[in-house]
C-alpha positions as CSV (number, residue, x, y, z in Angstrom):
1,X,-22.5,4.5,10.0
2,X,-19.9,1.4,10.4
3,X,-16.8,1.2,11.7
4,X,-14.8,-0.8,9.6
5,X,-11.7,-3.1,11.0
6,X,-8.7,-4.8,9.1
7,X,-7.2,-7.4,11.2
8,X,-3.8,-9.3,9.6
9,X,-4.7,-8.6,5.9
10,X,-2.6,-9.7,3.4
11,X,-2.6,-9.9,-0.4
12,X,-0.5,-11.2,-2.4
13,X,0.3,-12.7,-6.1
14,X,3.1,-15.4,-6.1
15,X,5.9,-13.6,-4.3
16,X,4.6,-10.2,-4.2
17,X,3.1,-8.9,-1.4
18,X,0.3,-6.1,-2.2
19,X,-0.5,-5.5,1.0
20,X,1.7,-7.6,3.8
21,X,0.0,-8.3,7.5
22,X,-2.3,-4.8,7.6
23,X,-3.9,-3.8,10.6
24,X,-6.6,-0.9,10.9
25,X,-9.5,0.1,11.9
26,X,-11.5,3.2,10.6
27,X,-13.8,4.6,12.8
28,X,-17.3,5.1,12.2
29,X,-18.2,9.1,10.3
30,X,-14.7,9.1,9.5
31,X,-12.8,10.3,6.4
32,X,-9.5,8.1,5.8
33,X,-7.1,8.7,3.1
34,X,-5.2,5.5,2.3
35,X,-1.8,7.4,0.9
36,X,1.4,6.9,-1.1
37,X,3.3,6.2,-4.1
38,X,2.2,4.6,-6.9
39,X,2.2,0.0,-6.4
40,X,2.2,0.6,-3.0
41,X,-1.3,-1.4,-2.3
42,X,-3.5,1.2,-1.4
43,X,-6.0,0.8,-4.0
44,X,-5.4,-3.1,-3.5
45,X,-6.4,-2.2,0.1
46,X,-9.3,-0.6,-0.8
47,X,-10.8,-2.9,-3.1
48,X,-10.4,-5.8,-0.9
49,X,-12.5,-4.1,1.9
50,X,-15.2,-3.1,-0.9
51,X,-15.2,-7.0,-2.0
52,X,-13.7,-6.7,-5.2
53,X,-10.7,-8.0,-4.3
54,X,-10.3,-11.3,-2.5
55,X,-7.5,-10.9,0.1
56,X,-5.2,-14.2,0.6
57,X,-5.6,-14.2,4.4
58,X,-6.8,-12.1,7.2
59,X,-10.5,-10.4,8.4
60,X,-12.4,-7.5,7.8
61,X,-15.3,-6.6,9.6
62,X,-17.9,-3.4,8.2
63,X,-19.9,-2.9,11.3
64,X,-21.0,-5.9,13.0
65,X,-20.7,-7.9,9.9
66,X,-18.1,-10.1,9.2
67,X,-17.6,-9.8,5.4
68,X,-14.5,-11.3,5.2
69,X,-13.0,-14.1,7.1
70,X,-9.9,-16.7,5.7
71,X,-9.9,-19.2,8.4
72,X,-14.0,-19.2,8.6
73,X,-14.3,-18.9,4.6
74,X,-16.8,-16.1,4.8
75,X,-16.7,-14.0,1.7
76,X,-19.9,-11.4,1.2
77,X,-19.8,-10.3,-2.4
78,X,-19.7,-6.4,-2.9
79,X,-23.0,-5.6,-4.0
80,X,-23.6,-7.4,-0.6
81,X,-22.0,-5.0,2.0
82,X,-24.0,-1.8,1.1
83,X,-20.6,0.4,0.2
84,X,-20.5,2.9,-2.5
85,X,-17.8,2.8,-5.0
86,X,-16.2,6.3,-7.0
87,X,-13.4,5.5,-9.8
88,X,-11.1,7.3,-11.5
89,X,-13.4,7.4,-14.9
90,X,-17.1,8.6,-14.1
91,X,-18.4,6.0,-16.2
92,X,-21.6,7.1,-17.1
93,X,-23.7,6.3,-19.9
94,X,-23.4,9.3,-22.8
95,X,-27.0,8.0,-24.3
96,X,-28.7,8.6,-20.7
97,X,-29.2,12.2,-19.3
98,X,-28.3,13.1,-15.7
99,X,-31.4,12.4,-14.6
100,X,-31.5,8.5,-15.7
101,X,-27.8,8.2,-14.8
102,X,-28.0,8.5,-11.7
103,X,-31.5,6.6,-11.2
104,X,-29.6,3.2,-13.6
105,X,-28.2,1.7,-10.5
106,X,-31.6,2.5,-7.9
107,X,-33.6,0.9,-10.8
108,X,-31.6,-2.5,-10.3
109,X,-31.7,-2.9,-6.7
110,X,-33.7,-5.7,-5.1
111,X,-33.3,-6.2,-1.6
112,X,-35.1,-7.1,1.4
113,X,-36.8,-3.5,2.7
114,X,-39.8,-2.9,4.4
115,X,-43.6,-3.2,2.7
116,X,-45.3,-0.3,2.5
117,X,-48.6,1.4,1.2
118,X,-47.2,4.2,-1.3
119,X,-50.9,5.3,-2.4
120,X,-51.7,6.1,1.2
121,X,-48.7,7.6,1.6
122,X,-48.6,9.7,-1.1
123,X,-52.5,10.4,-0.4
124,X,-51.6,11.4,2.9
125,X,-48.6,14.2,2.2
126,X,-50.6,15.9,-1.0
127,X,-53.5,16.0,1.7
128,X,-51.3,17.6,3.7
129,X,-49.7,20.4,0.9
130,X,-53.5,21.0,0.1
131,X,-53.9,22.2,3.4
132,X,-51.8,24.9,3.4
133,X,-52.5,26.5,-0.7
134,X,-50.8,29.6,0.6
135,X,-47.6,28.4,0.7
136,X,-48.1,26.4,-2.9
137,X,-49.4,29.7,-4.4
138,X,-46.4,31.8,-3.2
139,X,-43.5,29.1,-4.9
140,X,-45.6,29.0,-8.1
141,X,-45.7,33.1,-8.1
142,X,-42.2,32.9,-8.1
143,X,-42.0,30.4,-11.9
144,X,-43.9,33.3,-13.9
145,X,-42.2,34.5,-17.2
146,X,-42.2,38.4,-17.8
147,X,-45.5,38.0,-19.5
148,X,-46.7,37.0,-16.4
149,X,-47.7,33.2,-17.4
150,X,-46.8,30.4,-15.4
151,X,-43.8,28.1,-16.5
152,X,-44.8,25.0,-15.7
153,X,-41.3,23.0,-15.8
154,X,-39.8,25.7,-13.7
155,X,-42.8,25.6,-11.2
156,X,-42.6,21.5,-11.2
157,X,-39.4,21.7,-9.9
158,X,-39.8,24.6,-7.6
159,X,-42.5,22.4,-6.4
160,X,-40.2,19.0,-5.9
161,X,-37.6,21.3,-4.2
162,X,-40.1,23.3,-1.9
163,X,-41.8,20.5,-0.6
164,X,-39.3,17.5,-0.5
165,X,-41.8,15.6,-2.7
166,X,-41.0,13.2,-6.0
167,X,-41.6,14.7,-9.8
168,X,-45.0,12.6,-10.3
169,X,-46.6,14.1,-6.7
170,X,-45.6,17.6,-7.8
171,X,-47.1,17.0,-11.3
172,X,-50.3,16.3,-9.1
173,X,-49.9,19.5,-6.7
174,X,-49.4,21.2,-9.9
175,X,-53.0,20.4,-11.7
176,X,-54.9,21.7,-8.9
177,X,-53.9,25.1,-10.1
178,X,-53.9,27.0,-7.1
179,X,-52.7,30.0,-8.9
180,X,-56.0,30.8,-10.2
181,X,-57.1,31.3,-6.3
182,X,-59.4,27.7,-6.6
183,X,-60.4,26.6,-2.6
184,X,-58.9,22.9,-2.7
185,X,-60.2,22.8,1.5
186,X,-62.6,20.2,0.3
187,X,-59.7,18.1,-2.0
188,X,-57.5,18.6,1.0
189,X,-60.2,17.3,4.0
190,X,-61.0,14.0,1.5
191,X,-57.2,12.9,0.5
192,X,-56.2,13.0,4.5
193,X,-59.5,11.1,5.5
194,X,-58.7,8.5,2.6
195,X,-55.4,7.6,3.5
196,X,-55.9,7.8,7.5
197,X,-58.9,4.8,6.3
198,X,-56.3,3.2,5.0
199,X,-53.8,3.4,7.5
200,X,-56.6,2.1,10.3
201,X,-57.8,-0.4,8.0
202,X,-54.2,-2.1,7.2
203,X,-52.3,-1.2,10.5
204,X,-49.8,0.9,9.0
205,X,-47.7,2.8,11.2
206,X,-46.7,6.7,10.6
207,X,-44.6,6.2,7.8
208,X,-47.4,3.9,5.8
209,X,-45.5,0.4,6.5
210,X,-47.1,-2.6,7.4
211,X,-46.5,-3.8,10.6
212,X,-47.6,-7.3,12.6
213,X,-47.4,-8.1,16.0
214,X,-45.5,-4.5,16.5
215,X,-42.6,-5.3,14.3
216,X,-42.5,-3.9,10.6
217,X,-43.3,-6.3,7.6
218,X,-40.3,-7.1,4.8
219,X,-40.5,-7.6,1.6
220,X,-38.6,-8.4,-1.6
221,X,-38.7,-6.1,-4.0
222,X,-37.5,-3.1,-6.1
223,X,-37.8,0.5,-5.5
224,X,-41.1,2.0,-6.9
225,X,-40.6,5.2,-9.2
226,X,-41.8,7.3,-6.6
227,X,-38.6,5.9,-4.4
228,X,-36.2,6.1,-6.8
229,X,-37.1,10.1,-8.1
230,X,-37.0,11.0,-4.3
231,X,-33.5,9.4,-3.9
232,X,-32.4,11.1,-7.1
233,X,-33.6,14.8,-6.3
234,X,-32.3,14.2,-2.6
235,X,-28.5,13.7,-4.3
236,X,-28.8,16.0,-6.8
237,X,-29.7,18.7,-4.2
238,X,-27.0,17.7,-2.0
239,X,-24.0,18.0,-4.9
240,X,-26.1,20.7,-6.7
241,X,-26.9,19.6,-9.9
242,X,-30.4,20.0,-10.2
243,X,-30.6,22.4,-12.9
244,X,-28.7,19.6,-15.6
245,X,-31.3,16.5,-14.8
246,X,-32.1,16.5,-18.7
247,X,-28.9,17.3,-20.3
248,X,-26.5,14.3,-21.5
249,X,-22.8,14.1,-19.8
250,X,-21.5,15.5,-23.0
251,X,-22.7,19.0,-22.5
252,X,-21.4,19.1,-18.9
253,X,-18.0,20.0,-17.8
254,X,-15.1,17.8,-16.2
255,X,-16.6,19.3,-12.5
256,X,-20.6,19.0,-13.4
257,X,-19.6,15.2,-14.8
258,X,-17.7,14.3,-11.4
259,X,-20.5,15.4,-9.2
260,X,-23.1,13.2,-11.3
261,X,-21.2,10.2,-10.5
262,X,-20.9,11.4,-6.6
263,X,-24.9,11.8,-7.1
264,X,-24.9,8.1,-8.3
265,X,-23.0,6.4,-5.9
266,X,-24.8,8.4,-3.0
267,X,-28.3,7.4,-4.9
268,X,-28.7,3.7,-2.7
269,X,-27.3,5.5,0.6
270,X,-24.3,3.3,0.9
271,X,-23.1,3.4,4.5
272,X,-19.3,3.6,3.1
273,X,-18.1,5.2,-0.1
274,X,-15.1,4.2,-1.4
275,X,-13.2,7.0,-3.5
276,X,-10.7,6.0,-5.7
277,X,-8.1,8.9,-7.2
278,X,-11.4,10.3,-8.2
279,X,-10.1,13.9,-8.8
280,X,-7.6,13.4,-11.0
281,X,-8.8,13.7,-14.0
282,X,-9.5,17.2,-13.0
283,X,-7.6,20.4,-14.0
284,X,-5.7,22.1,-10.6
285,X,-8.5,25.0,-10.2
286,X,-11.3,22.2,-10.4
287,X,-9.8,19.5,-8.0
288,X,-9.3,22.6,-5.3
289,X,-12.6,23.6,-5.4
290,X,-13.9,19.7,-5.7
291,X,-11.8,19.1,-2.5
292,X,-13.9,21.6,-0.7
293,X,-17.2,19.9,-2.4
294,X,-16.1,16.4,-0.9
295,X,-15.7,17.8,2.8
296,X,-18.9,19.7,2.7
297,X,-20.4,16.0,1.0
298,X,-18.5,13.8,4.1
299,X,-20.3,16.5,6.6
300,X,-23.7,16.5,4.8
301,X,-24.2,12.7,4.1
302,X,-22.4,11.3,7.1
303,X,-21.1,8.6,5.8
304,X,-17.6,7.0,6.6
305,X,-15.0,7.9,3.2
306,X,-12.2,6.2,2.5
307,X,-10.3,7.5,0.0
308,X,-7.5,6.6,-2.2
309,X,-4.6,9.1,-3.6
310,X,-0.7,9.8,-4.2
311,X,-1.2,13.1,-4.2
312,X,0.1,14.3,-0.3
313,X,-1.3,17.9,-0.3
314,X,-5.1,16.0,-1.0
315,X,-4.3,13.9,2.1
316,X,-3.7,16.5,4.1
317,X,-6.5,18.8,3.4
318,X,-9.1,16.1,3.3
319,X,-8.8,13.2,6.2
320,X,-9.2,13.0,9.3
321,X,-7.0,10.5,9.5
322,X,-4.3,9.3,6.8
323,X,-3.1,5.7,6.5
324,X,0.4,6.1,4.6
325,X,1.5,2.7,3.3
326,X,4.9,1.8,1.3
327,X,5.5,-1.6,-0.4
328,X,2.0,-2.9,1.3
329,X,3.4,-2.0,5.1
330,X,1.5,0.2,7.2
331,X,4.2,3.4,8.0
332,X,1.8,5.7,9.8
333,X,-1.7,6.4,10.7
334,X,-2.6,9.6,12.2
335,X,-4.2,12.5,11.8
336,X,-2.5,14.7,9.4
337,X,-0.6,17.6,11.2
338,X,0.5,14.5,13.4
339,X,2.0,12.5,10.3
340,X,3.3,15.7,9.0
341,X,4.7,17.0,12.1
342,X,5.7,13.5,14.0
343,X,6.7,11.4,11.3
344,X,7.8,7.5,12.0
345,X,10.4,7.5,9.8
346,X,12.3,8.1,7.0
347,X,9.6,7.6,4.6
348,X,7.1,9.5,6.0
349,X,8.9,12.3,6.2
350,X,10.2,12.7,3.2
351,X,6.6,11.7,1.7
352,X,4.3,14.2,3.6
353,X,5.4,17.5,2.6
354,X,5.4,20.1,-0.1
355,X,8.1,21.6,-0.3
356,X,10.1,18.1,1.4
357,X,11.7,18.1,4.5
358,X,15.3,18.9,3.9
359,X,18.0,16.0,5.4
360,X,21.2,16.5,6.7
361,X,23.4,13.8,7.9
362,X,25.6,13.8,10.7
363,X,27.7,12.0,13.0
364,X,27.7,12.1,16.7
365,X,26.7,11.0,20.0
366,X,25.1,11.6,23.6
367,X,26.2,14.3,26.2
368,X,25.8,13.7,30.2
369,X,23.3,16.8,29.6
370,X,20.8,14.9,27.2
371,X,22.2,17.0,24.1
372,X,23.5,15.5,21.2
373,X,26.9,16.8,19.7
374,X,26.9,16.9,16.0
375,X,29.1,17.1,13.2
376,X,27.0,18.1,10.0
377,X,27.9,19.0,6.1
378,X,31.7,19.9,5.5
379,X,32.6,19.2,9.2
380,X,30.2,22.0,10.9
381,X,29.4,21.8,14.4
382,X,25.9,21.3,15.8
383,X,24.1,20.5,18.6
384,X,20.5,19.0,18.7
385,X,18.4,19.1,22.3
386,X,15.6,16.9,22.3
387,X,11.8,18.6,23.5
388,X,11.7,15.4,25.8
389,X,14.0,13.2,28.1
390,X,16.1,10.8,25.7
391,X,17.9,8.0,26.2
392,X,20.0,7.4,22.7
393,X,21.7,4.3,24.1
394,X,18.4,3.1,25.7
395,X,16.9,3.4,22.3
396,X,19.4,1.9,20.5
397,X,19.0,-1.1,22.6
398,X,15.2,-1.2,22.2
399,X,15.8,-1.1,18.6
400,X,18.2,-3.8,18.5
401,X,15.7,-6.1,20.6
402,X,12.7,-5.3,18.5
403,X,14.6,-5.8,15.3
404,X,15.9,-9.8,16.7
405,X,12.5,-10.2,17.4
406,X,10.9,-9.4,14.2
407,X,13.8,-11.7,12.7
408,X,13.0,-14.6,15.5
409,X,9.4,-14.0,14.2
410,X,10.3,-14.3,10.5
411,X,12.0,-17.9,10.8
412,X,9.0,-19.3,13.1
413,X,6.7,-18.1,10.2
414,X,9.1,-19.4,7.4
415,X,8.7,-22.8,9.0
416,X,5.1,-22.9,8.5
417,X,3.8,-25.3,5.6
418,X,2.1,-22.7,3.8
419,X,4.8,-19.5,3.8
420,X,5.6,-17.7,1.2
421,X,8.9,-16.1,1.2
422,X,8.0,-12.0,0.4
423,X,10.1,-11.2,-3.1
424,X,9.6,-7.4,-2.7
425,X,11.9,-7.3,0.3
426,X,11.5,-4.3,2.9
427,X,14.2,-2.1,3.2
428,X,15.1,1.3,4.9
429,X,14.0,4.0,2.8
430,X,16.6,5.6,0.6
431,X,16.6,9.0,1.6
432,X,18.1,12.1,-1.0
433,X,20.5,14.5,0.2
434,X,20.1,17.8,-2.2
435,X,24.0,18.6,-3.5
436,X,25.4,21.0,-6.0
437,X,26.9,17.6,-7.4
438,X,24.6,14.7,-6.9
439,X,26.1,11.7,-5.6
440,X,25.9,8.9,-7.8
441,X,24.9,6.0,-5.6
442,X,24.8,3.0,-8.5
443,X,29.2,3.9,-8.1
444,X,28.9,3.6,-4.3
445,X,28.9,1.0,-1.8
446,X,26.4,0.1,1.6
447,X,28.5,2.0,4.1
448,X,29.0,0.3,7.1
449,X,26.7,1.8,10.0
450,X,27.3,2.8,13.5
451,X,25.3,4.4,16.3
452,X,26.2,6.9,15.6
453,X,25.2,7.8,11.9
454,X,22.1,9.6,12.4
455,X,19.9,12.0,10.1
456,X,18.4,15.1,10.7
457,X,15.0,16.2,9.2
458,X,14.2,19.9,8.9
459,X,10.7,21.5,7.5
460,X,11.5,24.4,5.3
461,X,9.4,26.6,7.1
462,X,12.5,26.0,10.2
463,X,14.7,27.5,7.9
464,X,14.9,31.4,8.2
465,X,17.1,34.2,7.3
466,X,18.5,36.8,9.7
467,X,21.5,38.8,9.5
468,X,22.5,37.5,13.0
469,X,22.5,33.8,11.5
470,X,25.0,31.2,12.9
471,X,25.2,29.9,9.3
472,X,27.0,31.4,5.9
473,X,24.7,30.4,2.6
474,X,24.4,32.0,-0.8
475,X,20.9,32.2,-2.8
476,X,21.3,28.9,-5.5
477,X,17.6,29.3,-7.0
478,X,14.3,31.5,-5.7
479,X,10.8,30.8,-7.1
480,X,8.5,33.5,-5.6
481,X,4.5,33.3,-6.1
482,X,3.6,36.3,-4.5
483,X,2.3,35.5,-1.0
484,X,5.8,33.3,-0.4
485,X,8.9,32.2,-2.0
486,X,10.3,29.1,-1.9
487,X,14.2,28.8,-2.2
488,X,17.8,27.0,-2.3
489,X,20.4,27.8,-0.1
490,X,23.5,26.7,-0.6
491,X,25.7,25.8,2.2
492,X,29.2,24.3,1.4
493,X,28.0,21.5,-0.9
494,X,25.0,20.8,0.3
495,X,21.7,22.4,-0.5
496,X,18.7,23.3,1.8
497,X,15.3,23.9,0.7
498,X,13.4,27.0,2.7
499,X,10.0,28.8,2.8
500,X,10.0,32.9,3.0
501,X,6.3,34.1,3.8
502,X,6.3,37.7,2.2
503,X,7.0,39.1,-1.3
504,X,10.3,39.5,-1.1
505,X,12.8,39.0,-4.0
506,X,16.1,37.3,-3.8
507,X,19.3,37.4,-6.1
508,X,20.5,33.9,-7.1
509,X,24.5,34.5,-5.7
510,X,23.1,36.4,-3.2
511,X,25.2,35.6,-0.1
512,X,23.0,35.6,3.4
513,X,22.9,33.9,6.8
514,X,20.6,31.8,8.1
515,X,19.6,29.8,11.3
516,X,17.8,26.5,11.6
517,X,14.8,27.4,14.3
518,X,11.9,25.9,15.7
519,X,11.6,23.1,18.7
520,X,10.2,19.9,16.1
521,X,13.9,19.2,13.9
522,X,13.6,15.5,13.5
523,X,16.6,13.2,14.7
524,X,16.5,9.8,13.0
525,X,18.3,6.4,13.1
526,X,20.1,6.2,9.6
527,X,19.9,2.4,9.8
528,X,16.6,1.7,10.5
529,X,15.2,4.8,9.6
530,X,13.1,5.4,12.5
531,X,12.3,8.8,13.9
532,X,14.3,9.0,17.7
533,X,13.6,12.2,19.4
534,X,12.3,15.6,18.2
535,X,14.0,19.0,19.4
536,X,15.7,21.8,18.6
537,X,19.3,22.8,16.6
538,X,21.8,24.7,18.0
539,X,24.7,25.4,15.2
C-alpha cells in the first residue's frame, strides 16, 4: 500500500482559506483520522487528495505517483488514482439487491490488467476440486434439510465459501453430484490434462496469464463475470454479509446497509479508502460496534484509511495517528494518547477529551529552583514543577523570535504578485473558564498580556478527592453511570470538572477536599496559546 504525502497544500475560495499551507505525510498501512470541528477543512483535505477537489497550490504524491502537482500542472482525475471513497449516505441503489450493488461499480471498470485464459483456469481449479470428492461430499452433507434432501442454494454457497471459488464454478462442482457417491476420477484426470494443454500450448504461466518474452501480457478490458463474483464473495466474506446477497437495502438495517457500501468500495481493491463521517448516521450502540468492524476491516484488508470525523472519542479509538486541524492549519499530528496527553496548545487540549480538560488561569513567574510560583482562582497559592528542565525566559524569547519570523515571512509573501490576503484570520484559541457566573466576554475588552499570564490545563482524571486535600470544594452537580461518575466541584467561583472511578454517590452541597495529582498538568502561554512545560501542581 502507498504512502501518501501533502507537501504546501492549500485551498482556498476568494479570501477563505479551506486548508492554508498543509504539510503531511501518511504512512503506508496506516489509519489517519483527519479531526475537528465542523468548516475546519478536513473533508476539504480529503477530497483534494482523493481528486475530487482541485487544490489551488501545492503537491500530493500517492505512492510514487505524482497526482497532483500546481507548478508542473499535473492533475490525475479520481477514478485515476485507484482510492476508494465511503460517504456519509451509503448511496446504494434500492432497485438492486446486495449482490448487484456491490458488483455496479466492478462491472464499469476498464483498465489496463493482465490477459489471461479464464477457461483454462477455471478448467484447471474444478480439476483440481474433482480430485479430492471427499472433501466436496462432506460440505454438501452439511446443506441437507431434516428430510434429508439436499438444498441446493444452501450447498451452492457452502460450495463458493468452502472452496474460494465464483457462483458459476460452484454451480458446475454442484452438477456432478458427488452426494450420490458417483467416481468423478475420470472427470477430474481429463479437466487437469485439458487445461495443462492449454497452458503449454499458449505459454501461460501458473496463474493462466499470457506471458512473452518472460514478462506478462496487458490488455484492455473489463472484468469477466467470473472476476467480478469472486471479488464480490471475497468482500462480502470479509464484512460478513453473505447471508443478505439477494435481499434489497430496504430490508436491511442502518449496520447491514453500512457494511454493503464498505463491501462496495473494497470490491475494486482500492489501495486507499477514503472514509468520510461514515458512521454517523448510525445510532450510539451501532457506531460502537461499527468502530470495532472498521479496525478489524483496516487489519484484514491492509489498506491505508484515512478517515474524516468531529467526533474526538472516534479519533481516539480508531487511528493510528490523528491529524487535528482548526481553520485549515495543521495543530497536531500524533498518535492519539500523544495528542491527548501532550497537546500543542490551547486548542488541542481543549478539543481531545471527554470530559474536557479543565483551565485555570494564573499569574506568576520562574524560581532559581525551576518551579514556577502561582497565583490561581480567588488569589490561591500554587506551585507548578515541570517533569523536565525549563527555561520560561528562554522560551519566551524563542517564542518571540519565531513569532517576528512568521510575521517577516508574511510581508515577503504579501509582496508576491499572486497573494491573497487570508480573510479568516488565525487567532489564539479562545479558551472557557467553567464559573458559577459565566463571564460575558462580548462586555469585556482584550486584556493586555504579560509573561506572565499563563494557563494551566488539568485532565479530570488529575482531579481526586481525599480527606487530606490541600483544597476546600463543595459538590455543584454529580452524574454517576455506574462504573464512574463524573462531577463539578466548586472552588470559590470557579468550577472544576473531575472523574471518580467507582460507584460512589455524591450530594450536590456536599463539601469535600480535593488535590490536583498526577506529573502531566499542562502549563501554557495564554498569549500564544502554546503548550510550555508539563509537570506536576503543588497547592
Amino acid at each position: 500500500m502507498p504512502e501518501i504525502k501533502l507537501e504546501h497544500i492549500t485551498k482556498r475560495w476568494g479570501k477563505f482559506y479551506a486548508v492554508d499551507d498543509l504539510d503531511l505525510t501518511i504512512a503506508d498501512n496506516a489509519f489517519v483520522t483527519l479531526l475537528g470541528p465542523s468548516g475546519c477543512g478536513k473533508t476539504t483535505t480529503l477530497r483534494m487528495i482523493a481528486g475530487l477537489e482541485t487544490p489551488t497550490s501545492g503537491r500530493i504524491t500517492i505512492g510514487d505517483q505524482v497526482v497532483f502537482d500546481s507548478d508542473m500542472g499535473i492533475n490525475i482525475p479520481a477514478n485515476k488514482r485507484h482510492v476508494g471513497f465511503l460517504f456519509q449516505n451509503y448511496a446504494l441503489w434500492p432497485n438492486m439487491t446486495v449482490y448487484q450493488n456491490i458488483a455496479f461499480g466492478l462491472a464499469n471498470i476498464k483498465d489496463e490488467m493482465p490477459k489471461v485464459d479464464f477457461d483454462a483456469k477455471n478448467t484447471a481449479r474444478l480439476g483440481e476440486i474433482l480430485s479430492n470428492p471427499a472433501e466436496v461430499v462432506k460440505v454438501l452433507e452439511e446443506c441437507r434439510d431434516k428430510k434429508g434432501k439436499l438444498d441446493e442454494k444452501k450447498a451452492i454457497i457452502k460450495l463458493i465459501d468452502a472452496f474460494t471459488i465464483s457462483q458459476y464454478t460452484a454451480k458446475k462442482l454442484f452438477g456432478y453430484h458427488l452426494e450420490q457417491g458417483r467416481d468423478v476420477s475420470a472427470e477430474a484426470a481429463s479437466l487437469k490434462e485439458k487445461a495443462a494443454a492449454a497452458k503449454k500450448a499458449q505459454g501461460l504461466n501458473d496463474e493462466y496469464q499470457f506471458v512473452k518474452d518472460g514478462k506478462v501480457l496487458t490488455e484492455t478490458r473489463k472484468l469477466t463475470k467470473e472476476e467480478i463474483d469472486l471479488s464480490v464473495r471475497r468482500v462480502s466474506r470479509i464484512v460478513k454479509i453473505g447471508m443478505f446477497m439477494d435481499r434489497y437495502p430496504a430490508e436491511l438495517s442502518g449496520g447491514q446497509q453500512q457494511r454493503v457500501a464498505i463491501a462496495r468500495t473494497l470490491a475494486p481493491e482500492p489501495s486507499v479508502l477514503f472514509m468520510d463521517e461514515p458512521l454517523s448516521n448510525l445510532d450510539a450502540k451501532l457506531r460502537l460496534e461499527m468502530r470495532y468492524e472498521l479496525q478489524r476491516l483496516h487489519v484484514e484488508t491492509g489498506s491505508t484509511f484515512v478517515y474524516v470525523t468531529h467526533d474526538q472519542m472516534e479519533a481516539m479509538t480508531l487511528a493510528t495517528q490523528i491529524c487535528l486541524i482548526n481553520n485549515g492549519v495543521l495543530q497536531q499530528y500524533d498518535v492519539p494518547l500523544t495528542v491527548y496527553n501532550r497537546p500543542n496548545n490551547l486548542f488541542v487540549a481543549d478539543f481531545v477529551g471527554n470530559p474536557s480538560i479543565n483551565f485555570v488561569e494564573a499569574r506568576g513567574a520562574q524560581g532559581a529552583d525551576g518551579s514556577v510560583d502561582l497565583t490561581i482562582f480567588d488569589g490561591r497559592k500554587a506551585k507548578f514543577v515541570p517533569k523536565e528542565k525549563t527555561d520560561l525566559p528562554g522560551w519566551f524569547k524563542a517564542r518571540d523570535e519565531a513569532e517576528a519570523a512568521a510575521a517577516a515571512e508574511l510581508k515577503r509573501r504579501s509582496a508576491e504578485k499572486n497573494y491573497v490576503e487570508k480573510g479568516n484570520k488565525d487567532e489564539t484559541f479562545r479558551y472557557h473558564i467553567a464559573k458559577v457566573e459565566e463571564d460575558d466576554f462580548s462586555l469585556q475588552e482584550e486584556p493586555v498580556l504579560t509573561n506572565e499570564d499563563l494557563v494551566l490545563g488539568v485532565r479530570p482524571e488529575f482531579i481526586h478527592i481525599a480527606g487530606d486535600g490541600a483544597l476546600d470544594g463543595e459538590i455543584y452537580g454529580a452524574m454517576p453511570t455506574g462504573m464512574e461518575s463524573t462531577i463539578k466541584i466548586r472552588i470559590d467561583d470557579f468550577l472544576l470538572t473531575g472523574v471518580v472511578f467507582g460507584s460512589t454517590l455524591f450530594t450536590i452541597g456536599e463539601k469535600v477536599k480535593l488535590t490536583i495529582g498526577g506529573d502531566n498538568i499542562m502549563l501554557f502561554d495564554r498569549r500564544s496559546g502554546k503548550c510550555i512545560a508539563f509537570g506536576s501542581l503543588q497547592c
